[in-house]
C-alpha positions as CSV (number, residue, x, y, z in Angstrom):
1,X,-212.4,-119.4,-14.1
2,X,-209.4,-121.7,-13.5
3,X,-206.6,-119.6,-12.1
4,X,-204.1,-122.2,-14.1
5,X,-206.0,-121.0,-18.0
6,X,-203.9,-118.6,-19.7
7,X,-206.1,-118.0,-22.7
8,X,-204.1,-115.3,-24.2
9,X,-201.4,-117.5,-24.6
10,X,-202.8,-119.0,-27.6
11,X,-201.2,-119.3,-30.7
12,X,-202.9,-117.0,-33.6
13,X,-204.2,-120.4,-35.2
14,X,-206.1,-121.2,-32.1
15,X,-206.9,-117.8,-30.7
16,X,-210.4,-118.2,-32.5
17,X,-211.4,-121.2,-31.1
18,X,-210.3,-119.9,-27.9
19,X,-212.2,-116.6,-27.7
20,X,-215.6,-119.0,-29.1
21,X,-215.4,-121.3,-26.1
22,X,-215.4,-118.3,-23.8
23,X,-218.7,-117.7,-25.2
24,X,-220.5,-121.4,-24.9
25,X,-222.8,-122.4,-22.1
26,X,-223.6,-125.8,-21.1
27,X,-227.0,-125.1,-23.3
28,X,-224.6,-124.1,-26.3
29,X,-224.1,-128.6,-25.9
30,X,-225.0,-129.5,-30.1
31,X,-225.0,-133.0,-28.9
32,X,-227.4,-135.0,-26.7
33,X,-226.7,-134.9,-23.1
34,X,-228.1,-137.0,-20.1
35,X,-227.4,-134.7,-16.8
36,X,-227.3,-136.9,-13.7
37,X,-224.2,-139.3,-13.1
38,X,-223.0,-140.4,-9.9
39,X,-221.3,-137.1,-9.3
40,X,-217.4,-138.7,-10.4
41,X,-215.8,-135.6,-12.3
42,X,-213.1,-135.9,-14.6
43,X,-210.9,-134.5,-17.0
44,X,-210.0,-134.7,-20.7
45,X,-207.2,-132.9,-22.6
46,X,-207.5,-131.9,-26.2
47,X,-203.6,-131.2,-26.8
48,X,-203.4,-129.3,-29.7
49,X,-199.8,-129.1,-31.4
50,X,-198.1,-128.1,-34.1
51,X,-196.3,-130.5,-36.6
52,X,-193.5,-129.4,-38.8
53,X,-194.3,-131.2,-41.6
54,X,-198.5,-132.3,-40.9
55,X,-199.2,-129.1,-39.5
56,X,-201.6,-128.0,-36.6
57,X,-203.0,-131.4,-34.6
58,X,-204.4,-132.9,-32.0
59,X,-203.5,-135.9,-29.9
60,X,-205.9,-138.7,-29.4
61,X,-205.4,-142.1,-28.3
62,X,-206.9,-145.6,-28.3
63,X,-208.1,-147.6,-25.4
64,X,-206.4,-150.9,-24.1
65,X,-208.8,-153.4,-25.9
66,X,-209.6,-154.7,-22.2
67,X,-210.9,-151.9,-20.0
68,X,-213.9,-152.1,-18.6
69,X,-215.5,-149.4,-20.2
70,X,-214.8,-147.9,-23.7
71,X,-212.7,-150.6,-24.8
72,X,-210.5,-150.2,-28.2
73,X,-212.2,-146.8,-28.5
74,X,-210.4,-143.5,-29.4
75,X,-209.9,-141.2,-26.8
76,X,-208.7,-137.8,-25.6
77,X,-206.1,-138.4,-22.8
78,X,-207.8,-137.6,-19.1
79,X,-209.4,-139.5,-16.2
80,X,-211.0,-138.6,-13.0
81,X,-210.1,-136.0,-10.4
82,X,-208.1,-137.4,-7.3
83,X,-208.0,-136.0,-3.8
84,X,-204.7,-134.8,-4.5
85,X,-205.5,-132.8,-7.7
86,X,-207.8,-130.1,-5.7
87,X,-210.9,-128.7,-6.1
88,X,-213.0,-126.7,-8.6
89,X,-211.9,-126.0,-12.2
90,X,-207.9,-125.9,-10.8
91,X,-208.3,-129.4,-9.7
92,X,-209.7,-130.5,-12.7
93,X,-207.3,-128.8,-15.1
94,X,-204.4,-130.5,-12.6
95,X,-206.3,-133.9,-13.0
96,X,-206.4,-133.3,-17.1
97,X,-202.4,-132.4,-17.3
98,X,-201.4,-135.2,-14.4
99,X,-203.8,-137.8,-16.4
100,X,-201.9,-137.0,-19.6
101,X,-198.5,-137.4,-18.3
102,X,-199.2,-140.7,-16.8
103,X,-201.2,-141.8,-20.1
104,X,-198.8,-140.9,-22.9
105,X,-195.6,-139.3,-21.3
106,X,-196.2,-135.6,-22.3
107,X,-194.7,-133.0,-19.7
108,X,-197.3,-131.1,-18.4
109,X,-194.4,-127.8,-18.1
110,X,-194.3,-128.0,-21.8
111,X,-197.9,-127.8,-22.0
112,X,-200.4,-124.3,-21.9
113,X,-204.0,-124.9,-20.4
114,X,-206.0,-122.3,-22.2
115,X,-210.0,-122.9,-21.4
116,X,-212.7,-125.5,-20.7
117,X,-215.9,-126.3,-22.2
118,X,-218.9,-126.9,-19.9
119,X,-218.8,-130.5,-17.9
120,X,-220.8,-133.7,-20.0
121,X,-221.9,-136.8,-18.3
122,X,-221.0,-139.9,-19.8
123,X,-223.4,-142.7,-19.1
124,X,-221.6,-145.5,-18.7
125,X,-219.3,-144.2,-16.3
126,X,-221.5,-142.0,-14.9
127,X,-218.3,-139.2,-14.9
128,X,-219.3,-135.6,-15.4
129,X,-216.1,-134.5,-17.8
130,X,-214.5,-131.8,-18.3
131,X,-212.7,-130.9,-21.8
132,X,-209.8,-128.6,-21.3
133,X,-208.3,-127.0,-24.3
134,X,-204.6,-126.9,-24.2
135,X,-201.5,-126.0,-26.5
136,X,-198.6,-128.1,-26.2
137,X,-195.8,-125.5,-26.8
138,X,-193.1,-127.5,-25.7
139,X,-193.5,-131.1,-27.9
140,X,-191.5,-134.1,-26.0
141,X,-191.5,-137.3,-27.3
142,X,-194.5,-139.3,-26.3
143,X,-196.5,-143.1,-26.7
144,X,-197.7,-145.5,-24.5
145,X,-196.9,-145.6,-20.8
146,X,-199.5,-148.6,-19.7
147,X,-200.5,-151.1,-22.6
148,X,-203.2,-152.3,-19.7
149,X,-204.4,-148.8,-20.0
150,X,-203.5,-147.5,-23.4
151,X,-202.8,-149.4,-26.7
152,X,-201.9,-146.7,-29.2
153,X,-201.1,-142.5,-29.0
154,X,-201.9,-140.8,-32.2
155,X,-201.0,-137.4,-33.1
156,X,-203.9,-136.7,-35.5
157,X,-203.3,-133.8,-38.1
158,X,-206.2,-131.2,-37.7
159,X,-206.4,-131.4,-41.9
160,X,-207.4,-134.8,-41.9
161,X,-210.3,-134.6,-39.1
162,X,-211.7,-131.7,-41.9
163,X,-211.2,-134.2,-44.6
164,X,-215.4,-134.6,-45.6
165,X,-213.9,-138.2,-47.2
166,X,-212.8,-139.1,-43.4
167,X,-216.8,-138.2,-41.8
168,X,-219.9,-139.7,-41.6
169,X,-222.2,-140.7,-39.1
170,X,-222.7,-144.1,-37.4
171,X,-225.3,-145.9,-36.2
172,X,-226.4,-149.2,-33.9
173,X,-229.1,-151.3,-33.6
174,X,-229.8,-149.7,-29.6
175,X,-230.6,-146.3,-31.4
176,X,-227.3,-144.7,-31.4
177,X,-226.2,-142.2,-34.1
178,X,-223.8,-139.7,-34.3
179,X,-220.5,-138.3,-35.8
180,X,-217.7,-140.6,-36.8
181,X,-214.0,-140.2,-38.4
182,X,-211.9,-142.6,-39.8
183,X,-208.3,-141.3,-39.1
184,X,-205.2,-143.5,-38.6
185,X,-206.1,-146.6,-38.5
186,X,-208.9,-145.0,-35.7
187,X,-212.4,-144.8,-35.7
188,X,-213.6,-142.4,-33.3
189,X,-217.2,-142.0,-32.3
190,X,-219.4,-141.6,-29.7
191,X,-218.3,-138.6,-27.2
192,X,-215.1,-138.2,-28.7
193,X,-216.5,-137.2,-31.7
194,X,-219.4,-135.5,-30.5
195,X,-216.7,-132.8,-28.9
196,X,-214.7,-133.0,-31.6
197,X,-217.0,-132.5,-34.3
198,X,-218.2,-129.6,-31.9
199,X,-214.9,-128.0,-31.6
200,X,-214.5,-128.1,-35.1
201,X,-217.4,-125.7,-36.2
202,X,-216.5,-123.5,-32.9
203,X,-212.8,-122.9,-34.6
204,X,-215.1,-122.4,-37.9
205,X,-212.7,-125.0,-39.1
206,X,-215.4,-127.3,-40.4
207,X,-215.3,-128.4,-44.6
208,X,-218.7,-129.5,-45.4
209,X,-219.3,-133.4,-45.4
210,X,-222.0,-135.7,-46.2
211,X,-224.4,-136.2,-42.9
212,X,-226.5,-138.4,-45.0
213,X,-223.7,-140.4,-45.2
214,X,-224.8,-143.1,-42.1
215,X,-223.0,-146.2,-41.6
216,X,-223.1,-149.5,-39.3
217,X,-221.2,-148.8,-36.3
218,X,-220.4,-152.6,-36.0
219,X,-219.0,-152.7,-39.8
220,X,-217.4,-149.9,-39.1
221,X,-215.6,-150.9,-35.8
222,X,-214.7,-154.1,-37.2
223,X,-212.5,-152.4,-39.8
224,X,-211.5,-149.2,-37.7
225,X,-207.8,-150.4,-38.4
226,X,-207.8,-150.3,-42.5
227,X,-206.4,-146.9,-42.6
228,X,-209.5,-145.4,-44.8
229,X,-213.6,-144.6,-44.8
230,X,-215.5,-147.3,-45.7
231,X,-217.3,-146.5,-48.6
């Protein structure tokens, strides 16, 4: 374990979701996996906050529309671990909290590293990431440091990624399918949602929603800015 977690710093809202993540394994995964990569590890921060007036959320962001991978897609803020970031689960909790600084301003002082769940390759980047759970305790001001890097920072109340009107699954034509939302103007899909759709039913904050609900992931995409499900 990271010497930089301090899981019982938790607030009471997120002390359940907490304690079930110290019980996962990497074969607790509920969504498909391909082990391998080119050994690259990195780091991904769901910053969980609390909004006067929205409530409990989380901050996601979406891609610059011209990276070279994941392009325009939503996003937890993170990237790979540097030299300078050390080794082991500290390195990679250092790597999440440096990444999110430089991606969308948030002071990493302000902000409370309180577990991991189990490393998942993503195959085109070939990284092996890491999702760190945080609280951000002390809220600052944040947005968009590098438009080449980052188009939009969204702080995304938790009561609208339970909405069942906001879920549904998508699907393409190479054989893809899995969870989707539709939440401020983003569509997010793919591993994003896979993790959290998955953190969702470890919190037990899950509403039931329509699985059978499968949509184009194309159509969808194309109209990921409208504000609402397509229906």
């Amino acid at each position: 374990m990271s010497g930089l977690l301090r899981p019982a710093e938790a607030p009471d809202w997120l002390a359940g979701l907490v304690a079930a993540c110290a019980r996962v394994s990497p074969d607790d995964v509920p969504f498909r996996r391909r082990p391998g990569g080119n050994g690259r590890e990195a780091a991904v921060v769901l910053l969980f906050g609390d909004d006067d007036a929205a409530g409990p959320d989380i901050v996601l962001t979406e891609r610059a529309a011209d990276m070279r991978s994941h392009a325009g897609q939503a996003a937890f803020p993170g990237g790979g671990l540097e030299p300078a970031d050390g080794t082991g689960l500290d390195g990679l909790v250092t790597a999440g909290l440096r990444e999110t600084e430089e991606e969308i301003g948030a002071d990493p002082a302000g902000i409370v590293p309180l577990t991991t769940l189990p490393p998942l390759t993503i195959p085109v980047s070939g990284f092996a990431v890491t999702p760190v759970l945080a609280h951000w305790a002390a809220p600052v001001p944040i947005g968009v440091v590098d438009p080449a890097e980052t188009a939009a920072v969204v702080r995304v109340p938790l009561a609208e990624l339970t909405d069942p009107a906001r879920r549904f699954t998508v699907t393409s034509p190479g054989g893809y399918q899995g969870p989707a939302f539709t939440v401020r103007g983003l569509l997010v899909w793919g591993f994003t949602a896979g993790v959290l759709s998955w953190v969702l039913d470890l919190a037990g904050w899950t509403v039931p929603w329509e699985h059978g609900d499968v949509r184009d992931l194309g159509e969808a995409w194309a109209r990921r800015h409208e504000g609402e499900a397509i229906r």
